[in-house]
PyMOL commands that place a pseudoatom at each C-alpha (Angstrom):
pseudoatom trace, name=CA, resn=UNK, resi=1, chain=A, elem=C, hetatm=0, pos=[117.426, 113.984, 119.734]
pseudoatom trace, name=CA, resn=UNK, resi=2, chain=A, elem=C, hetatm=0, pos=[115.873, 110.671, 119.259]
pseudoatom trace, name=CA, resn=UNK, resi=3, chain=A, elem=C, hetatm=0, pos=[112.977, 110.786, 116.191]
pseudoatom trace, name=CA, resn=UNK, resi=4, chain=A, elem=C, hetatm=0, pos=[109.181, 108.785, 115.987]
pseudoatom trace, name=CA, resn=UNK, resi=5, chain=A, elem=C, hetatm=0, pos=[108.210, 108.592, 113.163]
pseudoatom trace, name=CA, resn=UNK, resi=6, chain=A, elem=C, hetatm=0, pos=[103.921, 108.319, 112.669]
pseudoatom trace, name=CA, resn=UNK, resi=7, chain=A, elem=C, hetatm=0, pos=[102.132, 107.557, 110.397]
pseudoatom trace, name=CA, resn=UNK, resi=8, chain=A, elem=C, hetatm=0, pos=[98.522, 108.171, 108.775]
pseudoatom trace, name=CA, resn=UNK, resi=9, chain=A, elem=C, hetatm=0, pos=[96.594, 107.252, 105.892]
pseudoatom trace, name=CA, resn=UNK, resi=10, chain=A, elem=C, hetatm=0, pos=[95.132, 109.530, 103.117]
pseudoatom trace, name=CA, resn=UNK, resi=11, chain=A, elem=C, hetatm=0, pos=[90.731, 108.911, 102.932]
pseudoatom trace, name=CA, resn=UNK, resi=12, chain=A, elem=C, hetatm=0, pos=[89.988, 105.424, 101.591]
pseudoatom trace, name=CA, resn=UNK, resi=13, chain=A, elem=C, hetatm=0, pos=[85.824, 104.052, 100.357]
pseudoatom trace, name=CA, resn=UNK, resi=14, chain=A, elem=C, hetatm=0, pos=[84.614, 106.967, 99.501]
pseudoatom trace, name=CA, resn=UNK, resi=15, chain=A, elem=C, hetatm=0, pos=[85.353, 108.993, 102.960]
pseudoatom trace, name=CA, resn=UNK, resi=16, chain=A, elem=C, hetatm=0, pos=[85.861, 112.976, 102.467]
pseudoatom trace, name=CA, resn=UNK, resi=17, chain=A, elem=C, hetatm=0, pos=[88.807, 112.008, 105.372]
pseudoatom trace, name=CA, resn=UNK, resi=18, chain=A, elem=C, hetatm=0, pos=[90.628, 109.420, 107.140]
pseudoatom trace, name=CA, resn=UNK, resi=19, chain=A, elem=C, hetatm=0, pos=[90.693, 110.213, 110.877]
pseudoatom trace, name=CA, resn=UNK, resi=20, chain=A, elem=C, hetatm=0, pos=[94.344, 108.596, 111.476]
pseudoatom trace, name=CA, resn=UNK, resi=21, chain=A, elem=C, hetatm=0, pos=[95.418, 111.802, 109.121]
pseudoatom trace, name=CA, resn=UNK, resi=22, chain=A, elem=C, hetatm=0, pos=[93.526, 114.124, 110.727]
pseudoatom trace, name=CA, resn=UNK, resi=23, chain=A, elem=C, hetatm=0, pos=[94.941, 113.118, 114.139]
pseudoatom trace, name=CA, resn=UNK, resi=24, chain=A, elem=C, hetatm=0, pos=[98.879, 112.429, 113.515]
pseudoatom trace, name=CA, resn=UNK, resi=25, chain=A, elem=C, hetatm=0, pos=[98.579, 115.676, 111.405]
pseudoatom trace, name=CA, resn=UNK, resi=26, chain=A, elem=C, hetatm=0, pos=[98.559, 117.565, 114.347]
pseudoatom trace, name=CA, resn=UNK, resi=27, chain=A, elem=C, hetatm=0, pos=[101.345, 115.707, 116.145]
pseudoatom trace, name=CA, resn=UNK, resi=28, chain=A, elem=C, hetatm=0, pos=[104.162, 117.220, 113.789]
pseudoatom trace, name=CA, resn=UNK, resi=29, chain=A, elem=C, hetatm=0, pos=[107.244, 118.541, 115.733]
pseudoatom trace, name=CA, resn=UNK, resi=30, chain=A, elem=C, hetatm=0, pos=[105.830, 117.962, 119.023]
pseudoatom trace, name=CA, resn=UNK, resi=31, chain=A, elem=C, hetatm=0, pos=[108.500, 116.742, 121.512]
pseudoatom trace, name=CA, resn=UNK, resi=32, chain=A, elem=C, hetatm=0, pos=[106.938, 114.140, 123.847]
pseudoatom trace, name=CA, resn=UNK, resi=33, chain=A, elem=C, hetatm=0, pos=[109.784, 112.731, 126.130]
pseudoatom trace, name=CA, resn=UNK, resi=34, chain=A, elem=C, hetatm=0, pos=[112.433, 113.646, 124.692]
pseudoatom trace, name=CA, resn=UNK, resi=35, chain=A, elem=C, hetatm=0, pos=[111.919, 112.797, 121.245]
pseudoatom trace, name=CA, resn=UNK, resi=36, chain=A, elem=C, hetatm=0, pos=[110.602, 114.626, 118.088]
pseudoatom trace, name=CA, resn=UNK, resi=37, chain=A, elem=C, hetatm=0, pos=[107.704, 113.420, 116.654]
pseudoatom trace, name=CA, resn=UNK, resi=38, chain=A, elem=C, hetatm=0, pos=[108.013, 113.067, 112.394]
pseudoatom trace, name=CA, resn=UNK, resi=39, chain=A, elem=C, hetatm=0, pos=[105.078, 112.548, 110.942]
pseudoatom trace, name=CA, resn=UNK, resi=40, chain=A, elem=C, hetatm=0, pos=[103.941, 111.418, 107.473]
pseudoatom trace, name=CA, resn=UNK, resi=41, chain=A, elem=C, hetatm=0, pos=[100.919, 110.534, 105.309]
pseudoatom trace, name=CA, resn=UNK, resi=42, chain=A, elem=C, hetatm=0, pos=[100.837, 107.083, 103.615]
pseudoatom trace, name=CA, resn=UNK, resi=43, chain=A, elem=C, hetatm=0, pos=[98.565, 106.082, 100.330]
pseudoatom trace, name=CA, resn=UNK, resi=44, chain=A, elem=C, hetatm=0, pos=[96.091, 103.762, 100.865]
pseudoatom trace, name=CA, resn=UNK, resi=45, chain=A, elem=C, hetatm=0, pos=[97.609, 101.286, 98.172]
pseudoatom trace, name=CA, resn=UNK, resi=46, chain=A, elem=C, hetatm=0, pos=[98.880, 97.649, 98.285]
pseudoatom trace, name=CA, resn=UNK, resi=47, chain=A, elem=C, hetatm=0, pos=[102.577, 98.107, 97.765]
pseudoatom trace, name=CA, resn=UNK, resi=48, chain=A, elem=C, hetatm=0, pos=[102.796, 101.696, 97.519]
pseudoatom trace, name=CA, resn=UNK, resi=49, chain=A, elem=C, hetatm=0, pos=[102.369, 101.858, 101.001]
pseudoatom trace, name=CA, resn=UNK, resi=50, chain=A, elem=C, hetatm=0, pos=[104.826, 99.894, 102.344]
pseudoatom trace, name=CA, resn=UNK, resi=51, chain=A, elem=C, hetatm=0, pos=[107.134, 101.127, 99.483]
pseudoatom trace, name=CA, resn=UNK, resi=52, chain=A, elem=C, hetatm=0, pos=[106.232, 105.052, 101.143]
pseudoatom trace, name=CA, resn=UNK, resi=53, chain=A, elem=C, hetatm=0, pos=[106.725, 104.024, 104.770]
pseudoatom trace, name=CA, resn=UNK, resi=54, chain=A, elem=C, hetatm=0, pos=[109.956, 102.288, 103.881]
pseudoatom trace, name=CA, resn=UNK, resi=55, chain=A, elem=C, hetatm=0, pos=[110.909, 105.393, 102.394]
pseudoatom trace, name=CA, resn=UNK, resi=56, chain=A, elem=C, hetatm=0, pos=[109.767, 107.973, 105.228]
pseudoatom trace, name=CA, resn=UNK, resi=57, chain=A, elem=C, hetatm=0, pos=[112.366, 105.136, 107.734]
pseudoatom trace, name=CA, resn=UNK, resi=58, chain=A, elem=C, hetatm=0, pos=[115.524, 105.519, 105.696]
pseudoatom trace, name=CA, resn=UNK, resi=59, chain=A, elem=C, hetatm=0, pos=[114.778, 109.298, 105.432]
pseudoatom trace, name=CA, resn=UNK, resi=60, chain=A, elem=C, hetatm=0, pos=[113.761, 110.146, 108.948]
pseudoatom trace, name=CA, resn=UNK, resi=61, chain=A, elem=C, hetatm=0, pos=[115.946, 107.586, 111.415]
pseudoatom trace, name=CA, resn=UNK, resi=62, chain=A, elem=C, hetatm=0, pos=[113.638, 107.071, 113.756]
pseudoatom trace, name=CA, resn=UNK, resi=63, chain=A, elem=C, hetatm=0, pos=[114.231, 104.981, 117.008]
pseudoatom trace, name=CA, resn=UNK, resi=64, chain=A, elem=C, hetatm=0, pos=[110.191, 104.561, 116.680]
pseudoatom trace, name=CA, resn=UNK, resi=65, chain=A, elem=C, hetatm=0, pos=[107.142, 104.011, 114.135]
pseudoatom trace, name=CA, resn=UNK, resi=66, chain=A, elem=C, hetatm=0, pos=[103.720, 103.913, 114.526]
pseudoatom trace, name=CA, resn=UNK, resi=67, chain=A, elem=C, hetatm=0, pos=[101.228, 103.512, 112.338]
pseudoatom trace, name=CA, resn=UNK, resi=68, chain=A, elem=C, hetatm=0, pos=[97.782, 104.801, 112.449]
pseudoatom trace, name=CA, resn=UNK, resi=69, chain=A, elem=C, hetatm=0, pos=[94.663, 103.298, 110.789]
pseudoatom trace, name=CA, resn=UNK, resi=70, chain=A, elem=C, hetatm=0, pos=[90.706, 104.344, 110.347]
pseudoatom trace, name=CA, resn=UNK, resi=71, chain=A, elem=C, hetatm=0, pos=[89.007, 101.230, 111.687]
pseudoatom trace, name=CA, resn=UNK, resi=72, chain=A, elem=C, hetatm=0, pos=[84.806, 102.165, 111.225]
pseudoatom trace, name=CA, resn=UNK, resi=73, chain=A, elem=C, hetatm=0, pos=[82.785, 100.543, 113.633]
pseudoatom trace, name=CA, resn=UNK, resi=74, chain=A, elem=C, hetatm=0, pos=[85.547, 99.732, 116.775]
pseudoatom trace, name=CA, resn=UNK, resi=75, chain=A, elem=C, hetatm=0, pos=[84.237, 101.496, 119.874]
pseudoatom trace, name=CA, resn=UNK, resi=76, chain=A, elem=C, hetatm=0, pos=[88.134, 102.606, 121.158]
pseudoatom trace, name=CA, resn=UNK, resi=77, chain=A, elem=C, hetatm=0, pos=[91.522, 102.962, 120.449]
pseudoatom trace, name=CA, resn=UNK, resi=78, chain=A, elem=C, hetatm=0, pos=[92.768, 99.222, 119.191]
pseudoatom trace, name=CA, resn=UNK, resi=79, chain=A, elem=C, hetatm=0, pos=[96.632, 98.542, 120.337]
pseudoatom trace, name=CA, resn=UNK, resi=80, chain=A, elem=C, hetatm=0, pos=[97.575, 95.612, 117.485]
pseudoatom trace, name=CA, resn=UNK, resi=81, chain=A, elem=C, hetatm=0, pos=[99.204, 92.846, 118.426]
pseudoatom trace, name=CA, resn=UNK, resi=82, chain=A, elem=C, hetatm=0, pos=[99.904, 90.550, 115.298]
pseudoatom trace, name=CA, resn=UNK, resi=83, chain=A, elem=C, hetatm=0, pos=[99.980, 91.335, 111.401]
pseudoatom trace, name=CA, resn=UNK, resi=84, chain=A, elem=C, hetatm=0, pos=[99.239, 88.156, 109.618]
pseudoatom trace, name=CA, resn=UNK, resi=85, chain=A, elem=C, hetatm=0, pos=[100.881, 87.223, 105.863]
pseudoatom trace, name=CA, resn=UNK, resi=86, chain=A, elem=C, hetatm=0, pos=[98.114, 87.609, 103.416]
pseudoatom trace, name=CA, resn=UNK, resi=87, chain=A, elem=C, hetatm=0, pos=[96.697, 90.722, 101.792]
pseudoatom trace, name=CA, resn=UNK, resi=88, chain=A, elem=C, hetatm=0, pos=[92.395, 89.595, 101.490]
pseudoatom trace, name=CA, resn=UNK, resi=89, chain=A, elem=C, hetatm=0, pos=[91.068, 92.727, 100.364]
pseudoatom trace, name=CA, resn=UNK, resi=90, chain=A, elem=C, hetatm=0, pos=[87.373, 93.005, 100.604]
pseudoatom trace, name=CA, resn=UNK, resi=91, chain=A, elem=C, hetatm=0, pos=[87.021, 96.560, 98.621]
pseudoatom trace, name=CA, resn=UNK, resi=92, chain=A, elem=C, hetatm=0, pos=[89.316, 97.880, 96.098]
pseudoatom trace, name=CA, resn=UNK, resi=93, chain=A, elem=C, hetatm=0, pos=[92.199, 100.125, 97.422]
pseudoatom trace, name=CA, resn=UNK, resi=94, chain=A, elem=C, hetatm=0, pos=[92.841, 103.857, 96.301]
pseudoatom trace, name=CA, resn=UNK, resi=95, chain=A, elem=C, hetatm=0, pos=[94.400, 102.705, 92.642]
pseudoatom trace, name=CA, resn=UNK, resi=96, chain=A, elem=C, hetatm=0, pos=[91.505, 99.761, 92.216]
pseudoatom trace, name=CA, resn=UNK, resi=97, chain=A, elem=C, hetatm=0, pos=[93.704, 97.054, 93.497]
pseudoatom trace, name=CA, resn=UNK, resi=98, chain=A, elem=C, hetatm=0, pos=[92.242, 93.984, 95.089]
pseudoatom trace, name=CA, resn=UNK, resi=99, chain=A, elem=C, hetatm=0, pos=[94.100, 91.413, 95.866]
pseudoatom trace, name=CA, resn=UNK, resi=100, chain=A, elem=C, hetatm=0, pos=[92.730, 87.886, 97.256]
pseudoatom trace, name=CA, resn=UNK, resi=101, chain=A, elem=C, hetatm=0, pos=[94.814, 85.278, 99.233]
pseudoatom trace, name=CA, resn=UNK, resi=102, chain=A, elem=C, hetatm=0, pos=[98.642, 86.837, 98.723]
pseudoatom trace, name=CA, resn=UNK, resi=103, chain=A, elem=C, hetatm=0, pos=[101.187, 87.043, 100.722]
pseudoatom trace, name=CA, resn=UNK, resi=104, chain=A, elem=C, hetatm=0, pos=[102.508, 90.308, 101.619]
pseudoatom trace, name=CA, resn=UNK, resi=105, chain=A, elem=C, hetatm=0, pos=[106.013, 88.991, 101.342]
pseudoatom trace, name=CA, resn=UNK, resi=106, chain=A, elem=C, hetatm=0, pos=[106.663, 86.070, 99.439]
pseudoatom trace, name=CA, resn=UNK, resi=107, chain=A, elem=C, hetatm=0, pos=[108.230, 83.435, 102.074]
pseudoatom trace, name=CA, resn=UNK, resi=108, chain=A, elem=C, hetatm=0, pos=[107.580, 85.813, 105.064]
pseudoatom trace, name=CA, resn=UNK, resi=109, chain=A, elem=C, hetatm=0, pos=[106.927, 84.363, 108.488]
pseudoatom trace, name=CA, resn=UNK, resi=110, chain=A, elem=C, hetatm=0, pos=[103.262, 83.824, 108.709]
pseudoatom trace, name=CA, resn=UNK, resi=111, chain=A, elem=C, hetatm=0, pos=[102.776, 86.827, 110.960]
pseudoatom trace, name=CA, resn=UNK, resi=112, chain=A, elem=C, hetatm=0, pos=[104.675, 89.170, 113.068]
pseudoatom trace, name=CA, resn=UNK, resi=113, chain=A, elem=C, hetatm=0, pos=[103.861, 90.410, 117.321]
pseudoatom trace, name=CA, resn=UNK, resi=114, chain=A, elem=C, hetatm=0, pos=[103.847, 94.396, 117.699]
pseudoatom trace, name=CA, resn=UNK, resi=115, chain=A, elem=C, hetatm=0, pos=[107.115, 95.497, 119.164]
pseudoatom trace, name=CA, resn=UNK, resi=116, chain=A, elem=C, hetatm=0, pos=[105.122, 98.525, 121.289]
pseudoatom trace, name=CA, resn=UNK, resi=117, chain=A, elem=C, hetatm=0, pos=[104.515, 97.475, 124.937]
pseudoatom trace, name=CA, resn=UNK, resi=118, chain=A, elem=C, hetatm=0, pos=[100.518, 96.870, 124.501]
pseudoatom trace, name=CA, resn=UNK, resi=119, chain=A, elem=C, hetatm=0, pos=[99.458, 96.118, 127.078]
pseudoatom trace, name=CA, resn=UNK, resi=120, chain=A, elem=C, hetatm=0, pos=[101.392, 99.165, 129.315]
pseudoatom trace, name=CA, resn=UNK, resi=121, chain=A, elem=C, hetatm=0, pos=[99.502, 101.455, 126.304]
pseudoatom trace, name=CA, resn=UNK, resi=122, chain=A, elem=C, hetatm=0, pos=[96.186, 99.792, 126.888]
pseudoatom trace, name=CA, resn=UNK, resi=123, chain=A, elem=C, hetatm=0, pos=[96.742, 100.175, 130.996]
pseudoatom trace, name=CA, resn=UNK, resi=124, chain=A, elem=C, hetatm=0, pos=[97.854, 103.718, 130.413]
pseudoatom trace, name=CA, resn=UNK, resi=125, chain=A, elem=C, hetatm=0, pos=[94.725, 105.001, 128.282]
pseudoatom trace, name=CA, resn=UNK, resi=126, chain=A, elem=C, hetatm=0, pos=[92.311, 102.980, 130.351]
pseudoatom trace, name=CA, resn=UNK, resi=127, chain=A, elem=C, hetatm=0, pos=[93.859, 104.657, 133.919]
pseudoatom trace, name=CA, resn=UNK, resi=128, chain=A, elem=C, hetatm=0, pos=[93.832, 108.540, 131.831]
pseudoatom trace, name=CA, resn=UNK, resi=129, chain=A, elem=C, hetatm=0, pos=[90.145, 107.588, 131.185]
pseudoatom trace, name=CA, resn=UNK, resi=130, chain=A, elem=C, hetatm=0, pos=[90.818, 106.820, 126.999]
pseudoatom trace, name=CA, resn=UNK, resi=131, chain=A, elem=C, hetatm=0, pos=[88.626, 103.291, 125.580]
pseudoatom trace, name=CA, resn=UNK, resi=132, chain=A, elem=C, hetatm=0, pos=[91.368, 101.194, 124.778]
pseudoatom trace, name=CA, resn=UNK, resi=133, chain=A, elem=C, hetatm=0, pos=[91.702, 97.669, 124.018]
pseudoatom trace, name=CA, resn=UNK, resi=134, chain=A, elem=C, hetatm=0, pos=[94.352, 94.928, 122.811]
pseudoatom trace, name=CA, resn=UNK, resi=135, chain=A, elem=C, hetatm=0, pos=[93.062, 94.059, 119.364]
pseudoatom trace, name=CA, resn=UNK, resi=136, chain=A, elem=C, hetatm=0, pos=[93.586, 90.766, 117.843]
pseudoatom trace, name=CA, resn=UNK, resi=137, chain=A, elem=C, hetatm=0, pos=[93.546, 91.378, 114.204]
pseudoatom trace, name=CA, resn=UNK, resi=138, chain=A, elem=C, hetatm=0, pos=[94.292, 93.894, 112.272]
pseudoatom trace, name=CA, resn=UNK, resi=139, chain=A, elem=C, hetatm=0, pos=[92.162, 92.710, 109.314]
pseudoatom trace, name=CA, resn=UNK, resi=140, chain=A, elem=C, hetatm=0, pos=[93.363, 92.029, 105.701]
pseudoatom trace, name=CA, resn=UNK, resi=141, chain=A, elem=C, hetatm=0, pos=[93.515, 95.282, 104.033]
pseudoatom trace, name=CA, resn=UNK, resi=142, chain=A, elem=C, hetatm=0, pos=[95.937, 97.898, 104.066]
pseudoatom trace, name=CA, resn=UNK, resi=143, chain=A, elem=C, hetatm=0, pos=[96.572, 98.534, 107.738]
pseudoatom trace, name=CA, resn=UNK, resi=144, chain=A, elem=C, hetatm=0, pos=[97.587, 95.136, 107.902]
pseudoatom trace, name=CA, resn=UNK, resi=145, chain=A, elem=C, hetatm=0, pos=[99.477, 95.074, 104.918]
pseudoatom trace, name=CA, resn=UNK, resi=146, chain=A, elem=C, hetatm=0, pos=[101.201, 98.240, 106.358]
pseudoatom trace, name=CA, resn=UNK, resi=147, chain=A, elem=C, hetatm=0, pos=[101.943, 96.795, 110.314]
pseudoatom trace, name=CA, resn=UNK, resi=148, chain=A, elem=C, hetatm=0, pos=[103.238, 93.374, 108.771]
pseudoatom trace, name=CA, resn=UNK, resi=149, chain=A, elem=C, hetatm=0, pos=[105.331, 95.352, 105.881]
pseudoatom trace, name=CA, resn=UNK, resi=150, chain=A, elem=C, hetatm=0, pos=[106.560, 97.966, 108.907]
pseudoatom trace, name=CA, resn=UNK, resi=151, chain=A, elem=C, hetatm=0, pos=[107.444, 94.550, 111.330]
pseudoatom trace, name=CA, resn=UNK, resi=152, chain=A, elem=C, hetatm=0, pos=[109.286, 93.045, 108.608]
pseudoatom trace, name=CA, resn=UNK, resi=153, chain=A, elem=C, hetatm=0, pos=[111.881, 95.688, 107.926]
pseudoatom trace, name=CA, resn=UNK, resi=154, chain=A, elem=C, hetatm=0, pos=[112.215, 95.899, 111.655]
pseudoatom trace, name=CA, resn=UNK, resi=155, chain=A, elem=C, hetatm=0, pos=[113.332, 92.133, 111.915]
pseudoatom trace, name=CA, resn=UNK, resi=156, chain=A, elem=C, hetatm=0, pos=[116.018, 92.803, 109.118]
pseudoatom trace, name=CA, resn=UNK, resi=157, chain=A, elem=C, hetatm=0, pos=[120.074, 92.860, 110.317]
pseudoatom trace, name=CA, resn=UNK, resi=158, chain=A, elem=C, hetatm=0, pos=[121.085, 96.289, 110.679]
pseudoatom trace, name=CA, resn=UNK, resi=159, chain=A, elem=C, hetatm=0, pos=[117.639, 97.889, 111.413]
pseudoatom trace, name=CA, resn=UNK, resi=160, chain=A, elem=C, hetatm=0, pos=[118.056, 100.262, 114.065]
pseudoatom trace, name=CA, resn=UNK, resi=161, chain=A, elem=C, hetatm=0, pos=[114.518, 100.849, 114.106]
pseudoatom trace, name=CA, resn=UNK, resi=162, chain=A, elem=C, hetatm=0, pos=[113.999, 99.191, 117.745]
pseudoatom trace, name=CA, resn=UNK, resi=163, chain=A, elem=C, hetatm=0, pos=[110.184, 99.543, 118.744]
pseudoatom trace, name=CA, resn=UNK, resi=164, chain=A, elem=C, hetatm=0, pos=[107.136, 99.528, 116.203]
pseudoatom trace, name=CA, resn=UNK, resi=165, chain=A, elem=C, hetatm=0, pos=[103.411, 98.858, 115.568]
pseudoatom trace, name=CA, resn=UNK, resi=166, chain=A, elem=C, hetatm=0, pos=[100.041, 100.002, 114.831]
pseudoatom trace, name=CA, resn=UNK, resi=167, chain=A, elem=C, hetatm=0, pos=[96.848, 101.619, 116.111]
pseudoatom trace, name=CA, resn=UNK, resi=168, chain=A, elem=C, hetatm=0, pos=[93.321, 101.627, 114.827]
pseudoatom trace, name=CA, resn=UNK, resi=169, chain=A, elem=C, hetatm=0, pos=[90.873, 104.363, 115.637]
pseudoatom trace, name=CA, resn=UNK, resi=170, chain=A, elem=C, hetatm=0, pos=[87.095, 104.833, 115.617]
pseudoatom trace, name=CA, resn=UNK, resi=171, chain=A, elem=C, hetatm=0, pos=[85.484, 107.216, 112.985]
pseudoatom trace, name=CA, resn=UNK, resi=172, chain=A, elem=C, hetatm=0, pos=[85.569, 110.969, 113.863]
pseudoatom trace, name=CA, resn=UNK, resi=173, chain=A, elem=C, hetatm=0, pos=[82.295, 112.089, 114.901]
pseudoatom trace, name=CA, resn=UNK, resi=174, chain=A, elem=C, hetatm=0, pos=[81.608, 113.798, 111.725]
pseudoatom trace, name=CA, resn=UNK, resi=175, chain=A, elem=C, hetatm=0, pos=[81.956, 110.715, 109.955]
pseudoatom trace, name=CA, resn=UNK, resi=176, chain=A, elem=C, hetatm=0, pos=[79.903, 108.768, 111.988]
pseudoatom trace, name=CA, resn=UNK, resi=177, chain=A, elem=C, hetatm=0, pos=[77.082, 111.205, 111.671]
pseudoatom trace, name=CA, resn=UNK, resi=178, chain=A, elem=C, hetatm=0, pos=[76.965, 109.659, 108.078]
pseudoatom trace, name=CA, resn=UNK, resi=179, chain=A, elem=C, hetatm=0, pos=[76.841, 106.122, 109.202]
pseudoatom trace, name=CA, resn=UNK, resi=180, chain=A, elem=C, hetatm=0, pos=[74.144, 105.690, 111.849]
pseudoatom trace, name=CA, resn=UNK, resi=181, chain=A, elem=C, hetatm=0, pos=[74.641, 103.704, 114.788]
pseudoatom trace, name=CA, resn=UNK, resi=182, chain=A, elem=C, hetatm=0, pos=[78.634, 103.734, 114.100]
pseudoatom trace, name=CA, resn=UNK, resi=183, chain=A, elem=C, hetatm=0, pos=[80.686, 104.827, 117.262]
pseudoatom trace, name=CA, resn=UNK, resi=184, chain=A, elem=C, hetatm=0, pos=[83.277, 107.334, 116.992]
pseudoatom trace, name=CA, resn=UNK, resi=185, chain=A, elem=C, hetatm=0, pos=[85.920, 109.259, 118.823]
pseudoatom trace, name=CA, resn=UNK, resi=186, chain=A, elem=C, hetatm=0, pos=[87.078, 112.521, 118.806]
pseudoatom trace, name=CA, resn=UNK, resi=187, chain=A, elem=C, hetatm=0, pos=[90.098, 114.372, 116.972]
pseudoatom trace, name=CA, resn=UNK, resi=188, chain=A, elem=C, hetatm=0, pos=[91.351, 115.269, 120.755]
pseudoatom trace, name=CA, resn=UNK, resi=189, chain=A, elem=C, hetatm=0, pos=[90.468, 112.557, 122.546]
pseudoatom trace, name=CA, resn=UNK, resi=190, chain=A, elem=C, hetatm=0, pos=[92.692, 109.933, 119.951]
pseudoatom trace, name=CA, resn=UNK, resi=191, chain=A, elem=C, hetatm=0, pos=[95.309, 113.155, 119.902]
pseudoatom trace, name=CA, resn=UNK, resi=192, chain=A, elem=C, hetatm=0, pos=[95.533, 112.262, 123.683]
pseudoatom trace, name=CA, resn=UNK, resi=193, chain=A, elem=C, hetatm=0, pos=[95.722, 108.738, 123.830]
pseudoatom trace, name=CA, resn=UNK, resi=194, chain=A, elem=C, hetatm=0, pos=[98.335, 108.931, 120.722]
pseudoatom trace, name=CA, resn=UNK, resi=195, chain=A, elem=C, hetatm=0, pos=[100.788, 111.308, 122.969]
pseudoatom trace, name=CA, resn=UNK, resi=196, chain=A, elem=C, hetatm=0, pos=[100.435, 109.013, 126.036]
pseudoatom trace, name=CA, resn=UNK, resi=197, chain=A, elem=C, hetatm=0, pos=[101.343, 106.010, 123.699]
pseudoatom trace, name=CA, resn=UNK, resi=198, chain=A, elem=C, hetatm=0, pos=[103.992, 107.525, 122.380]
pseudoatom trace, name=CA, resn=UNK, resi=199, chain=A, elem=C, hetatm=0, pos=[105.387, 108.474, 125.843]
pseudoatom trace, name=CA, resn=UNK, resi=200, chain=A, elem=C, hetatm=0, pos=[104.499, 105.032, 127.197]
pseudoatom trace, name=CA, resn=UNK, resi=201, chain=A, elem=C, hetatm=0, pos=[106.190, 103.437, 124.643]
pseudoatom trace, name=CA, resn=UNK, resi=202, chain=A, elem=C, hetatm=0, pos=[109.489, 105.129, 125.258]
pseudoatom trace, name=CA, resn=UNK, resi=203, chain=A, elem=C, hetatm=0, pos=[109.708, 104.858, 128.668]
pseudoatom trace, name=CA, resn=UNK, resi=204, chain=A, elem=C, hetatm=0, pos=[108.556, 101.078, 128.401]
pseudoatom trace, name=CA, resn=UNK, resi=205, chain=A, elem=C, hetatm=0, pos=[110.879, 98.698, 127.977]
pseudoatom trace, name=CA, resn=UNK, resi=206, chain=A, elem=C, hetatm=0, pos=[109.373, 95.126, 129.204]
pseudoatom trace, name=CA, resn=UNK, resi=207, chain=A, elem=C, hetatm=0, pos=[105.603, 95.612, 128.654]
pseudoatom trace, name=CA, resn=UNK, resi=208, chain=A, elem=C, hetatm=0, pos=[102.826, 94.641, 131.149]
pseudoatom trace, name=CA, resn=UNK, resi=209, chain=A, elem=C, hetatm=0, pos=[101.668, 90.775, 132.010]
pseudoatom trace, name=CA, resn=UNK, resi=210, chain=A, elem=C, hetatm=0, pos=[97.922, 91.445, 132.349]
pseudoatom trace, name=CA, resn=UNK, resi=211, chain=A, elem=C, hetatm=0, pos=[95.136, 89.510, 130.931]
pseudoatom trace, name=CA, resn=UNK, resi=212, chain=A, elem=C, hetatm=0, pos=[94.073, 91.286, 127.639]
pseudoatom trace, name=CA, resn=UNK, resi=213, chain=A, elem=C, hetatm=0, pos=[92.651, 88.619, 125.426]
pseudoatom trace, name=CA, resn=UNK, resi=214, chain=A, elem=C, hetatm=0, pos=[89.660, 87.894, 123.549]
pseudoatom trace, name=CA, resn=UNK, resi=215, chain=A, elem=C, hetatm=0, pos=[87.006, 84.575, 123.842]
pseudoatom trace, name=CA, resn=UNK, resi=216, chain=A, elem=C, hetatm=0, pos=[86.062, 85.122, 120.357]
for i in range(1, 216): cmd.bond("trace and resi %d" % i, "trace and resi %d" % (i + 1))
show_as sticks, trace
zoom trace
């Protein structure tokens, strides 16, 4: 049986939790078309946590990986497109790390495109009545780090690793409770839209030509 392998991160800036956790946590053995879902919790360090998810691929196989992020203040479930080359972090990481202006990989390209189908995701959610939206950047900080580290071993001869990418999530309501005004999602609603992804993705193999950029 063909494996995914997905990914969350362990609480980051002082959170008591990290939603992308507390969702793919739940997701462990599930079969979704065919395939069994591996999951597995990465730190939220520079290095460490591409050095982990590298790890978690040579030990599980899979034919898949996602990665899931905590993004505070997006309003849906962001489908990545692009990890960009430079690790700017604006707060420290888990073991007080914070690096400015460096590459993630010394001579890398200067970024890499998700190899999900996001814009068949994004079509998917939106029709099943999930927010969801292309996103454009993934910022500078560890989920980027993460989704550029994750594209690079995919471009390497021999991977066999054939689709990947990342997803960023809203708060969970009981974090946004602590930040006013901050929208959030619910543990079930981003446990539905992660299944149908996963599905999507699978079945998907030339993804969608529909308009699903930004103006700014």
């Amino acid at each position: 049986m063909r494996k995914v392998l997905v990914t969350g991160f362990e609480p980051f800036d002082g959170e008591r939790l990290n939603p992308s956790w507390e969702v793919v946590k739940k997701l462990e053995d599930l079969e979704i078309s065919g395939a069994r879902i591996v999951i597995r919790q990465l730190p939220c360090v520079f290095g460490k946590a591409i050095e982990a998810l590298n790890a978690a691929i040579d030990e599980v196989d899979p034919a898949m990986v996602i990665a899931v992020g905590q993004a505070g203040g997006r309003t849906d479930f962001s489908v990545e497109r692009v990890a960009i080359n430079v690790d700017d972090a604006r707060i420290p990481d888990n073991d007080g790390n914070q690096p400015v202006d460096l590459p993630i990989v010394a001579d890398g390209p200067a970024a890499y495109f998700s190899l999900l189908p996001i814009k068949a995701i994004v079509s998917g959610l939106r029709e099943a009545g999930i927010p969801a939206s292309v996103s454009q950047t993934a910022g500078t900080y560890v989920c980027n780090h993460i989704m550029y580290g994750l594209l690079h071993r995919l471009a390497q001869p021999g991977c066999k690793v054939v689709k990947g990418g990342f997803i960023h999530i809203p708060y969970l309501p009981e974090q946004a409770a602590k930040h006013p005004s901050q929208p959030s999602m619910s543990v079930k609603t981003v446990l539905e839209a992660l299944e149908l992804t996963i599905a999507i993705a699978l079945h998907t193999e030339e993804d969608l030509r529909v308009a699903g950029g930004a103006t700014h």
